[in-house]
BAVEXMAR-169976 format. One line per 2 residues: number of its first residue (from 1); their letters; for each residue x, y, z of N, C-alpha, C. Coordinates in steps of 0.2 Angstrom, whole numbers, plus 5000, padded with zeros to 4 digits. Each point is the difference from the previous one (the first is absolute). Layout:
N
NUM = a = X:Y:Z:X:Y:Z:X:Y:Z ~ ... .
//
This chain:
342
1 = xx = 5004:4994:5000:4996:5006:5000:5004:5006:5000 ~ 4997:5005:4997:5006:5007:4998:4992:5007:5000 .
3 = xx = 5002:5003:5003:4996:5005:5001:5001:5006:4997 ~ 4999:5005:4998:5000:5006:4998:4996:5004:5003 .
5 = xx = 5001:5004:5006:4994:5007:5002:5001:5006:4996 ~ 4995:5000:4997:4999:5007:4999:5002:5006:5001 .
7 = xx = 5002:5004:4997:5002:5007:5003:4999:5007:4996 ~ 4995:5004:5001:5000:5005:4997:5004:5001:4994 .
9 = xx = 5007:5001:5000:5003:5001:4995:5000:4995:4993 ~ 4997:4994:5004:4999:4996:4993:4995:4998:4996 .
11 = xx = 4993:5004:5008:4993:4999:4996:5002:5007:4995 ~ 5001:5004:5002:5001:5008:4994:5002:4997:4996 .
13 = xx = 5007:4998:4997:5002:4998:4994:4995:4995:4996 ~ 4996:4994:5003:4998:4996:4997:4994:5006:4996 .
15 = xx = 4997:5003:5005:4992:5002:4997:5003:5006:4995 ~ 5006:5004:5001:5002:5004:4994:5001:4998:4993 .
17 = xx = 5003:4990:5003:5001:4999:4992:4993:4999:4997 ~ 4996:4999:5004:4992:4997:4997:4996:5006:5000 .
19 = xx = 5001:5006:5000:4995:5006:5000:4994:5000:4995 ~ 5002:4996:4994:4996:5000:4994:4995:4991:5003 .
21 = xx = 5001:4998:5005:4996:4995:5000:4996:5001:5006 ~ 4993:4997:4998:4995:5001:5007:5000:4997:5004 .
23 = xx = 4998:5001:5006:4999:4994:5007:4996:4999:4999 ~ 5000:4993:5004:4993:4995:5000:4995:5004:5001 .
25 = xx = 4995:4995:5000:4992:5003:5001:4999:4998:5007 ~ 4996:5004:5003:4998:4998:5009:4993:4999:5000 .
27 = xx = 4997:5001:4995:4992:4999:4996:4997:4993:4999 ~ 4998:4999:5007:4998:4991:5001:4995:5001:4997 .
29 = xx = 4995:5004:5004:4992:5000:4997:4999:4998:4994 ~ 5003:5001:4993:4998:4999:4994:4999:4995:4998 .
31 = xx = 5006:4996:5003:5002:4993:4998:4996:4995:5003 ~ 5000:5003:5008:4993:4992:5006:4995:5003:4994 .
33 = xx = 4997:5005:4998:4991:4999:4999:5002:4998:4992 ~ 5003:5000:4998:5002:4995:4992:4998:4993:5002 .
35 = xx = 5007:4999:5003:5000:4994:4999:4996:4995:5007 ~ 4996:5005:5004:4995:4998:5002:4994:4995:4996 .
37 = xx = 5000:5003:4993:4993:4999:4996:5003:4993:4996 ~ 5006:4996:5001:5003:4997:4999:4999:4989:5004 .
39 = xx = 4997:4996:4996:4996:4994:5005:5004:4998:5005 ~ 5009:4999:4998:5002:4998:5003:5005:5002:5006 .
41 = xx = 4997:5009:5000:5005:5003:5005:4996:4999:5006 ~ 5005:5000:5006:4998:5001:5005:5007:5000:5005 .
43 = xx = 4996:5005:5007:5007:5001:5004:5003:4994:5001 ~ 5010:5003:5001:5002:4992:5004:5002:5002:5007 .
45 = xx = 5002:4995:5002:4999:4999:5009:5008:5004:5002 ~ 5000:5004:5004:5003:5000:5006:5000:4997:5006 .
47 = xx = 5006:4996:4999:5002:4994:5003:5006:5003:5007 ~ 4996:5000:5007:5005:5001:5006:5005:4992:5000 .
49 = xx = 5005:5003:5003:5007:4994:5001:5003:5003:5008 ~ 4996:4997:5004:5002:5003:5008:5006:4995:5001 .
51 = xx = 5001:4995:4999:5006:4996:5000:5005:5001:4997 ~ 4999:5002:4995:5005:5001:4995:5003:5010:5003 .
53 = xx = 4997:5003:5002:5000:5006:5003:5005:4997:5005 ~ 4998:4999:5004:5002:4996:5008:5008:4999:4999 .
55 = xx = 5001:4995:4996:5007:4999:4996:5006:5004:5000 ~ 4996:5005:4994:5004:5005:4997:4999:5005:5006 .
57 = xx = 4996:5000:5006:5003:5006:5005:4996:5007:4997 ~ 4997:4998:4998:4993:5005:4997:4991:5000:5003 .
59 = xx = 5000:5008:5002:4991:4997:5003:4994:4999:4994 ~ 5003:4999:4994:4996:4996:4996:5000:5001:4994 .
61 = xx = 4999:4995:4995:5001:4998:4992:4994:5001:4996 ~ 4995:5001:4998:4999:4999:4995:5001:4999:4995 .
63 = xx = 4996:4996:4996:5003:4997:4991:4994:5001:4996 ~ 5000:5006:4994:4996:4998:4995:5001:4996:4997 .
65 = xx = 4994:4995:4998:5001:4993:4997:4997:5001:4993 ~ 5004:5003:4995:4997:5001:4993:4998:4992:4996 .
67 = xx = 5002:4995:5005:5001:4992:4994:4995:4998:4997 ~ 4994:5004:5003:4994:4999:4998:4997:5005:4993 .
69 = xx = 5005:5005:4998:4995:5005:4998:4997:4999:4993 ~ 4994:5000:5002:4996:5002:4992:5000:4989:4998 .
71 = xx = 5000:4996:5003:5004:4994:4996:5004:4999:4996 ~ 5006:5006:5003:5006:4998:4994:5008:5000:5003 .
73 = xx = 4998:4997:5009:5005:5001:5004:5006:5006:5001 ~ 4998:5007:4998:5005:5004:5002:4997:5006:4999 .
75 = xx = 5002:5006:5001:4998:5009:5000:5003:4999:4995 ~ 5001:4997:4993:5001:5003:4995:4993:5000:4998 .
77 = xx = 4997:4997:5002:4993:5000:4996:4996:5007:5002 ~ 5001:5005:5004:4997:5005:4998:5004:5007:4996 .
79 = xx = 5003:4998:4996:5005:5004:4997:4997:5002:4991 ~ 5003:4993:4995:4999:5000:4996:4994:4999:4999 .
81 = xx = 4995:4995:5003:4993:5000:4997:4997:5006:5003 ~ 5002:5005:5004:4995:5005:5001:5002:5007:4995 .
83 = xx = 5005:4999:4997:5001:5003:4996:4997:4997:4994 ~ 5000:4995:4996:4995:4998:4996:4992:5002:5001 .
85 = xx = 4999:4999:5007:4993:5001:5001:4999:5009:5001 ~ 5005:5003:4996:4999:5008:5001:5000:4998:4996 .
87 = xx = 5005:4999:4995:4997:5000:4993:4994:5000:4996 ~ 5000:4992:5003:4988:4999:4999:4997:5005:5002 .
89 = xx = 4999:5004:5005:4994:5005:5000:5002:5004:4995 ~ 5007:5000:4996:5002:5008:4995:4996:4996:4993 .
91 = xx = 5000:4993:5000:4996:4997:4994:5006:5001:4996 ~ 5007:4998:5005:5005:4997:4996:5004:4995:5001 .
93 = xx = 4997:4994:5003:5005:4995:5001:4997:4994:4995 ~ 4993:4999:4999:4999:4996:4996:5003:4997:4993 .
95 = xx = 5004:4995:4996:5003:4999:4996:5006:5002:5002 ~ 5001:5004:5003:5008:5003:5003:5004:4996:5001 .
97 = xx = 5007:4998:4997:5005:4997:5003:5006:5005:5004 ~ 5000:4995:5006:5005:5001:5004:5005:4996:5001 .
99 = xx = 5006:5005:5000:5006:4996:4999:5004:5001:5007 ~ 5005:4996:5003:5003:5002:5006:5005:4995:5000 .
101 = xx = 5005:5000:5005:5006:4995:5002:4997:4999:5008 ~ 5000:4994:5002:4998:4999:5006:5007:4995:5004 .
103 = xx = 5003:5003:5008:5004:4995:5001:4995:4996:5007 ~ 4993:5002:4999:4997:4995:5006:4991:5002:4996 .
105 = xx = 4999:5004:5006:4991:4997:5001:4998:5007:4995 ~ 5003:5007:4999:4998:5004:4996:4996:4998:4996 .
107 = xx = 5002:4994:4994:5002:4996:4993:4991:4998:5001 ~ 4998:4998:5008:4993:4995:5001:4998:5006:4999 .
109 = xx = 4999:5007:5004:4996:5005:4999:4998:5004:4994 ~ 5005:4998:4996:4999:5002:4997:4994:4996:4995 .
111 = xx = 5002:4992:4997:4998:4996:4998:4993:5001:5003 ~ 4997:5000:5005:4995:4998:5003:4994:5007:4998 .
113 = xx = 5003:5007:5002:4997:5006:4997:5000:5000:4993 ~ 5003:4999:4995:5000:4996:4993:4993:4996:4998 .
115 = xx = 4999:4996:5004:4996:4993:5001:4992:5002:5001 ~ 5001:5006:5006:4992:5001:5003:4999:5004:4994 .
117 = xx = 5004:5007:4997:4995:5004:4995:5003:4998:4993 ~ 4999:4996:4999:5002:4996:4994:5008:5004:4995 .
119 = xx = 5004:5002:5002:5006:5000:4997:5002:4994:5001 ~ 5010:5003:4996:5003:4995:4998:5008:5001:5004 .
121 = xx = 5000:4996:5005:5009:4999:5001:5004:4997:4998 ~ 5006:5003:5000:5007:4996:4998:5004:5002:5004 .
123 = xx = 5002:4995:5003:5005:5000:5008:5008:4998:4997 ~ 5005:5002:5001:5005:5001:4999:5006:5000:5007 .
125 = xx = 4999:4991:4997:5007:4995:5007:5007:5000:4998 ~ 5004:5002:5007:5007:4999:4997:5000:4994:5001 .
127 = xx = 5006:4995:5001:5002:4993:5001:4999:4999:5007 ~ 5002:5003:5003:4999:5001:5008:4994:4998:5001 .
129 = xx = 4993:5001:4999:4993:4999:5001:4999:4991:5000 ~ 5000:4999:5005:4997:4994:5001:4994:4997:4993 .
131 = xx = 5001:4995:4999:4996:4998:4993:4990:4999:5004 ~ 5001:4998:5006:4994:4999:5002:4996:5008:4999 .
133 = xx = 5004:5005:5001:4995:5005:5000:5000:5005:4994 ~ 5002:4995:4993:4998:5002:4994:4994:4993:5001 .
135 = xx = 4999:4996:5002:4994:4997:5000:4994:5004:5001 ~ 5000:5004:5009:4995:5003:5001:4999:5005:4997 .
137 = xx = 5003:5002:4995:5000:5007:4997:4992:4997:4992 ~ 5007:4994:4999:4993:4999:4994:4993:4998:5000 .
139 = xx = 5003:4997:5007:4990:5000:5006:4995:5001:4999 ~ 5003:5009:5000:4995:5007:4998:5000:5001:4993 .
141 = xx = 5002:4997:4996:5000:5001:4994:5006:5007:4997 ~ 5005:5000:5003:5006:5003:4998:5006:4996:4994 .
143 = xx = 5000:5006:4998:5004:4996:4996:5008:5001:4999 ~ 5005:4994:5003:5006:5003:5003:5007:5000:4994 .
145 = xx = 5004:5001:5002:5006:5002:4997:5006:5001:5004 ~ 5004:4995:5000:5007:5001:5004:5005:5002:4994 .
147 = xx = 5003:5007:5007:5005:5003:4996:5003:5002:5005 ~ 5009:5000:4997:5004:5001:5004:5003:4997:5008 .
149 = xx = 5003:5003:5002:5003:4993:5006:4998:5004:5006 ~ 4999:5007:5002:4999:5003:5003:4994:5003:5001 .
151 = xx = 4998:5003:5004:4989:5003:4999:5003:5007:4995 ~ 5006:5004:5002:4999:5005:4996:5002:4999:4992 .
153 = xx = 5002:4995:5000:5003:5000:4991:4991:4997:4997 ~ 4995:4996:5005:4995:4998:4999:4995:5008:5000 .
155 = xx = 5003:5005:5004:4997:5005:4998:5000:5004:4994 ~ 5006:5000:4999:5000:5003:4992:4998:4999:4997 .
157 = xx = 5002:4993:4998:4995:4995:4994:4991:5004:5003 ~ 4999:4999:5003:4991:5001:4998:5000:5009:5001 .
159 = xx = 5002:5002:5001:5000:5007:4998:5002:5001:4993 ~ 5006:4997:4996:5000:5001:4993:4994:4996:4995 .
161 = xx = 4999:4993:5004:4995:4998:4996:4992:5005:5001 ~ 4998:5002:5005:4995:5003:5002:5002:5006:4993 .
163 = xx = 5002:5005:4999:5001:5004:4996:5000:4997:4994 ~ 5004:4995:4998:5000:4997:4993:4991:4999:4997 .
165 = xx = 4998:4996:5005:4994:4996:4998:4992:5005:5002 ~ 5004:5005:5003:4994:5005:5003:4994:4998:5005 .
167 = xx = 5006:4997:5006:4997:4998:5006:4998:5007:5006 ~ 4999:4996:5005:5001:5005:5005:5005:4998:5005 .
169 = xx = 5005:5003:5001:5003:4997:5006:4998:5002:5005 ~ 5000:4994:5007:4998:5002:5005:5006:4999:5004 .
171 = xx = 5003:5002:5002:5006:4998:5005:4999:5002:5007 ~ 5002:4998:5005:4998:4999:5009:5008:5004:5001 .
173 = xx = 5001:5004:4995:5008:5004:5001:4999:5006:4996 ~ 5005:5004:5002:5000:5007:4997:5006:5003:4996 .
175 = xx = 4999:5004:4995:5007:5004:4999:5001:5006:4996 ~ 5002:5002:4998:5001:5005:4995:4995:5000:4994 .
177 = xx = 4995:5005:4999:4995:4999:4995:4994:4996:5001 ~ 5001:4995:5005:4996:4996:5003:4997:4998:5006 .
179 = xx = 4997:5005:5002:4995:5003:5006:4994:4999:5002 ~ 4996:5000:4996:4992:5002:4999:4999:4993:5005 .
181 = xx = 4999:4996:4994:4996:4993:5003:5005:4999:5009 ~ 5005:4998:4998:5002:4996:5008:4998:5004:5005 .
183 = xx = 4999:5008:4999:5000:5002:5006:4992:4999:5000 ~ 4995:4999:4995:4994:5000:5002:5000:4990:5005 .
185 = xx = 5004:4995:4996:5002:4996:5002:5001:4998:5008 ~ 5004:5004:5003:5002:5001:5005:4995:5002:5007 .
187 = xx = 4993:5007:4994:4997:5001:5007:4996:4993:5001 ~ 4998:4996:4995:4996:4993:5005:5004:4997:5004 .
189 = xx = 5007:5001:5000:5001:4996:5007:4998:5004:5007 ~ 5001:5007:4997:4996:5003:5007:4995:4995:5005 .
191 = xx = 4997:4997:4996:4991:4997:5005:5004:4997:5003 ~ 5006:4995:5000:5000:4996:5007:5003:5004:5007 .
193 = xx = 5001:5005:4997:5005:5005:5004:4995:5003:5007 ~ 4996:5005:4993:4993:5000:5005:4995:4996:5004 .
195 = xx = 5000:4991:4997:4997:4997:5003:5003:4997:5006 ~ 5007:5001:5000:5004:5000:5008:5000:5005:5005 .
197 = xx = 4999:5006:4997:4999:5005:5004:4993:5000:5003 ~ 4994:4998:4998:4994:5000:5002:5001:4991:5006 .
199 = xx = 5004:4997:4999:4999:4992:5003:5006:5001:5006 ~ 5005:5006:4999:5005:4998:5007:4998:5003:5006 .
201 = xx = 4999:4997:5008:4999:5003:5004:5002:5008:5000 ~ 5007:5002:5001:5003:5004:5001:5004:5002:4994 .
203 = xx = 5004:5004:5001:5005:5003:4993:5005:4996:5000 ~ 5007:4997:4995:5003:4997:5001:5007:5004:5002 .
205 = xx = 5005:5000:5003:5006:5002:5001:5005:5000:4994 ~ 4998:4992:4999:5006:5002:4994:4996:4994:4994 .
207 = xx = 5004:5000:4994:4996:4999:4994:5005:4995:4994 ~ 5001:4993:5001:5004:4998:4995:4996:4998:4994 .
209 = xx = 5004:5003:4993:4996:4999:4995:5005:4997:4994 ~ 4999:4994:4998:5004:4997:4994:4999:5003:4992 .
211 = xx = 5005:5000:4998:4999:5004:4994:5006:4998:4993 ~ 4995:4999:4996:5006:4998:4992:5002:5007:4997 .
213 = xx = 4994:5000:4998:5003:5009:4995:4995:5003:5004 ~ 4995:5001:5007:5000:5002:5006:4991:5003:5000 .
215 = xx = 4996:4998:4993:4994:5002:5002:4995:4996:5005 ~ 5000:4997:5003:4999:4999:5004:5002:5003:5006 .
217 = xx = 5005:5002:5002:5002:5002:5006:5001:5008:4999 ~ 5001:5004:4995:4994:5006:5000:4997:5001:5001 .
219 = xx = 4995:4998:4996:4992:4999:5002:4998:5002:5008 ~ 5005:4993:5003:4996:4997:5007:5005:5008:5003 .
221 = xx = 5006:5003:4999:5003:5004:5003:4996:5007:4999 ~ 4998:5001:4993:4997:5006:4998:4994:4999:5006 .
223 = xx = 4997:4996:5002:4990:5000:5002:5002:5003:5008 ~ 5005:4994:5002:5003:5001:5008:5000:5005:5003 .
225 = xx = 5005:5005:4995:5003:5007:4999:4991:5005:5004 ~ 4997:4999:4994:4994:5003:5000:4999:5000:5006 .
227 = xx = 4998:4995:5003:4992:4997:5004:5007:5002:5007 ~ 5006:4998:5001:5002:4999:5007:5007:5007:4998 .
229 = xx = 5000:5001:4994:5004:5007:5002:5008:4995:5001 ~ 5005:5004:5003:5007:4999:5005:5001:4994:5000 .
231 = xx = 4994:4998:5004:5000:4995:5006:5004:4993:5000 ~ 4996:4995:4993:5006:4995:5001:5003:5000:4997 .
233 = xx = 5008:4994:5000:5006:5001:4998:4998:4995:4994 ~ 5000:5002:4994:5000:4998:4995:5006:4995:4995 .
235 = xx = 5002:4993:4999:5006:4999:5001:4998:4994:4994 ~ 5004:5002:4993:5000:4995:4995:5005:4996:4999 .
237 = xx = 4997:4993:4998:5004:4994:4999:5001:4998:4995 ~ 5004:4999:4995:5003:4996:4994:5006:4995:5001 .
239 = xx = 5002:4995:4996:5004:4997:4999:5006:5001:5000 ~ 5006:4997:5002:5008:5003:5000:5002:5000:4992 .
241 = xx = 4998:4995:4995:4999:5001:4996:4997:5005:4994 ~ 4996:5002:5002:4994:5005:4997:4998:5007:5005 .
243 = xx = 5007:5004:5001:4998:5006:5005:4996:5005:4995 ~ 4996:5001:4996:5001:5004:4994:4998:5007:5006 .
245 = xx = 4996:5000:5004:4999:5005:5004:5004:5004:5003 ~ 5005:4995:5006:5005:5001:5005:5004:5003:4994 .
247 = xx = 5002:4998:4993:5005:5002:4998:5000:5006:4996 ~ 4992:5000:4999:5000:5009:4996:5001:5004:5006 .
249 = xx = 4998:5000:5007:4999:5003:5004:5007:5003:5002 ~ 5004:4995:5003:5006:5001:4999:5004:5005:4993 .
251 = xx = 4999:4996:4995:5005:5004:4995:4992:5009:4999 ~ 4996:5000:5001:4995:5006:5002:4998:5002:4993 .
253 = xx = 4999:4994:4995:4996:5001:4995:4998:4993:4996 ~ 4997:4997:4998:5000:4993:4997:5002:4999:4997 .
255 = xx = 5003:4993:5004:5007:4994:4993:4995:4993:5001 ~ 5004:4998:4996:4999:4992:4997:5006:4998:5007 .
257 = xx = 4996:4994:5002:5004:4996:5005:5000:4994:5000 ~ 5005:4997:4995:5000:4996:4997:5004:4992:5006 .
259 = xx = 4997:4995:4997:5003:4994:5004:4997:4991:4999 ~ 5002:4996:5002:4999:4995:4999:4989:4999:5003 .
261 = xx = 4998:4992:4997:4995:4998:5002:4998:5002:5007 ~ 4995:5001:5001:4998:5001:5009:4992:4996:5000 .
263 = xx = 5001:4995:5007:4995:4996:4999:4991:5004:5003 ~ 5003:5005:5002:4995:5008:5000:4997:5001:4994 .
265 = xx = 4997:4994:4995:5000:5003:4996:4997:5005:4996 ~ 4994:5002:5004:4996:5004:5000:5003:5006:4999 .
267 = xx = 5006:5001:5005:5003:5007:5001:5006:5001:4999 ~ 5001:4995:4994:5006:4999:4996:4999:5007:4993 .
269 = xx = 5002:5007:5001:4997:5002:4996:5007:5005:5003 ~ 5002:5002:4993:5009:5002:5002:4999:5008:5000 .
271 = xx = 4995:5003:4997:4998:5006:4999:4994:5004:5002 ~ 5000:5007:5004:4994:4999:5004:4995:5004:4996 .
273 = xx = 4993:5000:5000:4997:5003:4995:4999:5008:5005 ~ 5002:5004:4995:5000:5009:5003:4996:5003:5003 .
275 = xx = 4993:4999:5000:4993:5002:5005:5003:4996:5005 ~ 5001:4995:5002:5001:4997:5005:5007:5002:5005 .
277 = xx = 5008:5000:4995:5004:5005:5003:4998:5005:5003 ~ 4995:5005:4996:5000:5006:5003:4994:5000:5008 .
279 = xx = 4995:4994:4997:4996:5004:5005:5005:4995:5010 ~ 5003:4995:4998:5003:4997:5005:5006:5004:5001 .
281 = xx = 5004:5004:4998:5006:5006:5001:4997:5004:5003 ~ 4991:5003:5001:4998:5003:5004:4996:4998:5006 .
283 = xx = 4999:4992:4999:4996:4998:5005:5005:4996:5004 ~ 5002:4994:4998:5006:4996:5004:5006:5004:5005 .
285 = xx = 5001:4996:5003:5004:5001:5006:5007:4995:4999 ~ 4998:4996:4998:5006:4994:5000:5001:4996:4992 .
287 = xx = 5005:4998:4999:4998:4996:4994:5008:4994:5003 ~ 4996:4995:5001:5004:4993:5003:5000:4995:4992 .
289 = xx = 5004:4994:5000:5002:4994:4997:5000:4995:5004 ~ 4997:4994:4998:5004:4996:5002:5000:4993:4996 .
291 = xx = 5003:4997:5004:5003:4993:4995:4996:4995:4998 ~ 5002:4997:4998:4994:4992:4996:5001:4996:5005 .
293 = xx = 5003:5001:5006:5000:4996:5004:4993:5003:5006 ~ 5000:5005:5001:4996:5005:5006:4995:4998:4994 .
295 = xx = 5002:5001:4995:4990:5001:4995:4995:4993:5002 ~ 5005:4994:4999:4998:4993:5000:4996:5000:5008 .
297 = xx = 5006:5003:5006:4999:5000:5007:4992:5003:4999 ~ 5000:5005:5000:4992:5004:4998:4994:4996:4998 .
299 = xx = 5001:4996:4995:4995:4994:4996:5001:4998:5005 ~ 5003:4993:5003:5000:4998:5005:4996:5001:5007 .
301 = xx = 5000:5006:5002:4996:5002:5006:4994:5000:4997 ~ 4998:5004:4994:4993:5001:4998:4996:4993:5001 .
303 = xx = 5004:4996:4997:4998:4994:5001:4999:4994:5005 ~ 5005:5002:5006:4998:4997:5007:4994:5005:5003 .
305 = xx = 4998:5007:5000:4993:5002:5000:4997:4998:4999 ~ 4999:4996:4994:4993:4999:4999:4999:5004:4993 .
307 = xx = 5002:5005:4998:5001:5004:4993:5005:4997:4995 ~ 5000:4996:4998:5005:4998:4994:5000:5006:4994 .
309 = xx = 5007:5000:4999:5000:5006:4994:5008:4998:4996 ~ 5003:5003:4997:5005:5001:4995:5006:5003:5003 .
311 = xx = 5006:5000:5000:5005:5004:5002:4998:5008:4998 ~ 4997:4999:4993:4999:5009:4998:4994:5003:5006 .
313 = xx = 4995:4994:4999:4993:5002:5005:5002:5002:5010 ~ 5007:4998:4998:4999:5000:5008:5006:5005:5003 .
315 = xx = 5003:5003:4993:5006:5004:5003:5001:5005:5004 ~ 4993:5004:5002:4998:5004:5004:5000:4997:5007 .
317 = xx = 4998:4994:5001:5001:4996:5007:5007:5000:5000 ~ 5005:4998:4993:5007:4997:5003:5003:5005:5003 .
319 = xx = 5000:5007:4994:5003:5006:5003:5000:5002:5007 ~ 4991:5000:5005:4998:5002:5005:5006:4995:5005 .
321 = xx = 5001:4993:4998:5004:4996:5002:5006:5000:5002 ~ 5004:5005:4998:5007:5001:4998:5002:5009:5004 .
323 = xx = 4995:5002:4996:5000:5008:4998:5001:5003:5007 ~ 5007:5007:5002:5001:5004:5004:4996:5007:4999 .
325 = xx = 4996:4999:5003:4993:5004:4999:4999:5006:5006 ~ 5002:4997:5005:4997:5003:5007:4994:4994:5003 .
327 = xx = 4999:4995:4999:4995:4998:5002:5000:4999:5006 ~ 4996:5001:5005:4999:4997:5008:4994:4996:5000 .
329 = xx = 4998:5001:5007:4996:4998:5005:4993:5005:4996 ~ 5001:5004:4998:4994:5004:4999:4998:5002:4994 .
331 = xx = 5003:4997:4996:5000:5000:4991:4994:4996:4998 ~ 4995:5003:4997:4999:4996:4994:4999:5002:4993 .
333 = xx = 5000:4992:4999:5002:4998:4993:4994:4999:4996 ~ 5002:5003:4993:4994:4996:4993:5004:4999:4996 .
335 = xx = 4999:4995:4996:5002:4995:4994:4995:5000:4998 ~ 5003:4999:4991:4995:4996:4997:5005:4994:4996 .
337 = xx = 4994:4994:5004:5001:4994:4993:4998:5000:4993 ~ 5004:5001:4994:4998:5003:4994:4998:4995:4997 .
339 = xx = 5001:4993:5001:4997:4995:4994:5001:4991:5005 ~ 4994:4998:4997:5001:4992:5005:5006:4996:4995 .
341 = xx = 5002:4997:5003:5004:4991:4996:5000:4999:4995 ~ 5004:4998:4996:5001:4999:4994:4998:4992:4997 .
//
């Protein structure tokens, strides 16, 4: 585990070099009453861990459990399909193909928003993608395509093919010229953020949030921010492998940060998308790493719980596990579990 605190002088330079880019959205409402009107959504549980609290020397844990969400095991599910389902009320998504790289559940949300208002996806795997979940993908009727050895070379490819063929790319990342969608993307993961905040007794002290190219942990940092202000210490987790955040942060503008397989795969994403730098350069407090060895540790808990989850699903538990935080006797903790077992 390696930590990075935050320090004024570094949140400035990150947000300077991003001046031209937005922060997330903190605009939950739009997205709950959308995908409210949706059959299969419904809130997921916030799950107390008084033992697992006990443990760690903490007055108490809670875990977002997203493994449920929407039946498609993970918070990617309100992402892409709610941006497809904005679509549909514009009376533009029907017949529409959508194109994306997916290095985990993004790929299902997308396929699955595709499926409900009769579009067309094409998900784009690198080699790294487990073959079983180009299975699930075609489930939904997606139609898949592996490219390249890494998720970002798998990204290319569908953004060049997307332009060649006159797609739409949806991507769960951000960059230069490519703004619009992800960040509209981004605000559905608000819901669960606000469905935590209406389900925790009390306010959380501190706030571990795993993150690949970090919309997820935006999102849950931008809503935080909101509703509790200062208050908790907001502290992102990535792989030692894949800092793409710790490492823009540090160097005080985004780089590629490149490195071998990491069995995080989820959060094996070497570059961080720029809505998500920017709005966590203003909201985060800490940007930590840790090993395949802490990450597997993580899985493993989740799954003496009673919550079985993935190394990627559980790195906000591993992080809390390891992480030089400040925690005592009178800290509490929120997590979220981002995705069930593979």
């Amino acid at each position: 585990m390696k930590i990075l605190h935050k320090t004024p002088a570094l949140r400035d330079a990150v947000l300077s070099s991003l001046r031209d880019v937005p922060f997330p959205s903190d605009a939950a409402d739009a997205p709950a009453n959308l995908l409210a009107r949706c059959p299969a959504a419904a809130e997921t549980p916030l799950v107390s861990q008084p033992e697992l609290a006990q443990t760690r020397g903490v007055a108490s844990l809670h875990i977002k459990d997203e493994r449920g969400r929407m039946g498609l095991g993970s918070f990617k599910a309100l992402g892409a399909a709610y941006v497809i389902a904005c679509d549909a009320e514009a009376g533009q998504a029907k017949g529409t193909s959508y194109f994306t790289a997916s290095a985990g559940n993004h790929g299902l949300s997308v396929a699955a928003g595709a499926q409900a208002f009769g579009a067309r996806a094409v998900i784009y795997l690198a080699e790294t993608v487990p073959t079983a979940f180009a299975a699930r993908l075609e489930a939904l009727g997606a139609e898949v395509r592996w490219r390249g050895a890494i998720y970002e070379d798998s990204m290319e490819a569908a953004a060049k093919d997307a332009e060649a063929e006159g797609a739409v790319l949806l991507s769960d990342s951000s960059w230069d010229g490519y703004l619009e969608r992800p960040h509209r993307l981004m605000e559905g993961y608000l819901v669960l953020m606000q469905e935590a905040v209406a389900q925790l007794p009390e306010p959380p002290t501190h706030i571990f949030l795993q993150a690949g190219v970090g919309g997820l942990a935006c999102a849950c940092a931008a809503y935080a921010r909101k509703v509790w202000g200062s208050g908790p210490r907001i502290i992102i987790v990535e792989p030692d492998v894949a800092p793409a955040l710790k490492a823009s942060m540090e160097a005080g503008h985004s780089v590629v940060a490149p490195g071998p397989a990491s069995a995080m795969g989820r959060l094996d994403c070497k570059e961080p998308s720029l809505i998500a730098l920017n709005g966590l350069a203003r909201d985060a407090d800490d940007f930590m790493v840790i090993s395949e060895a802490e990450g597997q540790a993580g899985a493993d808990i989740a799954k003496r719980i009673g919550m079985p989850s993935t190394p990627s699903g559980a790195a906000g538990l591993a992080g809390m596990l390891v992480a030089d935080v400040g925690l005592n006797a009178a800290s509490r903790v929120l997590l979220v579990l981002s995705e069930g077992p593979e």
